[in-house]
N, C-alpha and C positions, 0 to 999 in steps of 0.2 A: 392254565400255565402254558407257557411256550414248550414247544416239542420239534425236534427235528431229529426225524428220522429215515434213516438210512438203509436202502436195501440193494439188493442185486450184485455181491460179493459172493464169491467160490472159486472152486477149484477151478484153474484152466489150465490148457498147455499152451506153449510160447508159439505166437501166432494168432491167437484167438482173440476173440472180440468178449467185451461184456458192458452192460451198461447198467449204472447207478443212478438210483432215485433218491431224493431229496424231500419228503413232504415233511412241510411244516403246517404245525397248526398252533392257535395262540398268537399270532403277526400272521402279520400281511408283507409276504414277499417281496411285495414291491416297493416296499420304502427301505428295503434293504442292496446292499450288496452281495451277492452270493457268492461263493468259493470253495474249492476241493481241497483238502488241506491230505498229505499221508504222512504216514510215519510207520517208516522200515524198519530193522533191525536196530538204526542208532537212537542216541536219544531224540534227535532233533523231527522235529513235525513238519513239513515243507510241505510251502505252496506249491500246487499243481494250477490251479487255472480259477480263473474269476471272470464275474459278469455283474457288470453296472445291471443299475435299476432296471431300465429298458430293455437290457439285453441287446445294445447298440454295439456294445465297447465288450472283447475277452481278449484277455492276456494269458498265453500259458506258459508255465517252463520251458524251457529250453528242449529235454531231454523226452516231452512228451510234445510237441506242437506237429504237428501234420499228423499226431495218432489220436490227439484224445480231443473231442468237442465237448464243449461246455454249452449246458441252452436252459432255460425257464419257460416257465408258462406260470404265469402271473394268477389267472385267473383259476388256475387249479392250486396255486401254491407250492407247485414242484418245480424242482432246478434237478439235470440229467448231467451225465458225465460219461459220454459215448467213449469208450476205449477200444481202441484196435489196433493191430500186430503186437497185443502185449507179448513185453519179455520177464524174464526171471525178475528183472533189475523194477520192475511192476509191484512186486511184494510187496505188501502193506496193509496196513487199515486204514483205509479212507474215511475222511472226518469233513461233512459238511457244518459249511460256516454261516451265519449269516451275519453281516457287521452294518451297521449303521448309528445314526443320532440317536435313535430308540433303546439302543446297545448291543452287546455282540453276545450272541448265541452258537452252540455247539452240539450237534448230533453225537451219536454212545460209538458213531463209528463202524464201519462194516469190512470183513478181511478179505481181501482179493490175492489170490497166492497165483503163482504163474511157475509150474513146474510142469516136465516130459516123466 
């Protein structure tokens, strides 16, 4: 069965770096598209960042772009989510995606808090 699972979520203070892992097993990565999806205190679940099949093309929000990189490795089946100068405004559980023709998969989610 498909799995995608999410690690590298804690505690941090505002300023710091942390990076999330994405392995999937059950698919193959590469016929998918990847993406970091959070959801903070509202309801709403919002994209942070995505990367085509090849890992040519990543687009990220706005309010994270010059802090957060998005990258894969294909042949390992994991997708990363480098985060640095997190702030408060960081809070979430991060939910990796996987979307494509095959169909769309969803990681349980991992909590990155960003408090002094």
């Amino acid at each position: 069965q498909v799995q995608l699972v999410e690690t590298g979520g804690g505690l941090v203070k505002p300023g710091e770096s942390l990076t999330l892992s994405c392995e999937a097993s059950g698919l193959m990565i590469s016929n998918f598209v990847m993406s970091w999806f959070r959801q903070g205190p509202g309801p709403e679940r919002e994209l942070v960042a995505f990367i085509t099949r090849a890992g040519d093309i990543t687009k990220y929000r706005d309010s994270v772009t010059g802090r957060f990189t998005i990258s894969r490795d294909n042949a390992k089946n994991l997708v990363y989510l480098q985060m640095n100068s997190l702030t408060p405004e960081d809070t979430a559980v991060y939910y990796c995606k996987a979307g494509g023709t095959d169909g769309v998969y969803w990681g349980q989610g991992t909590q990155v808090t960003v408090s002094s």
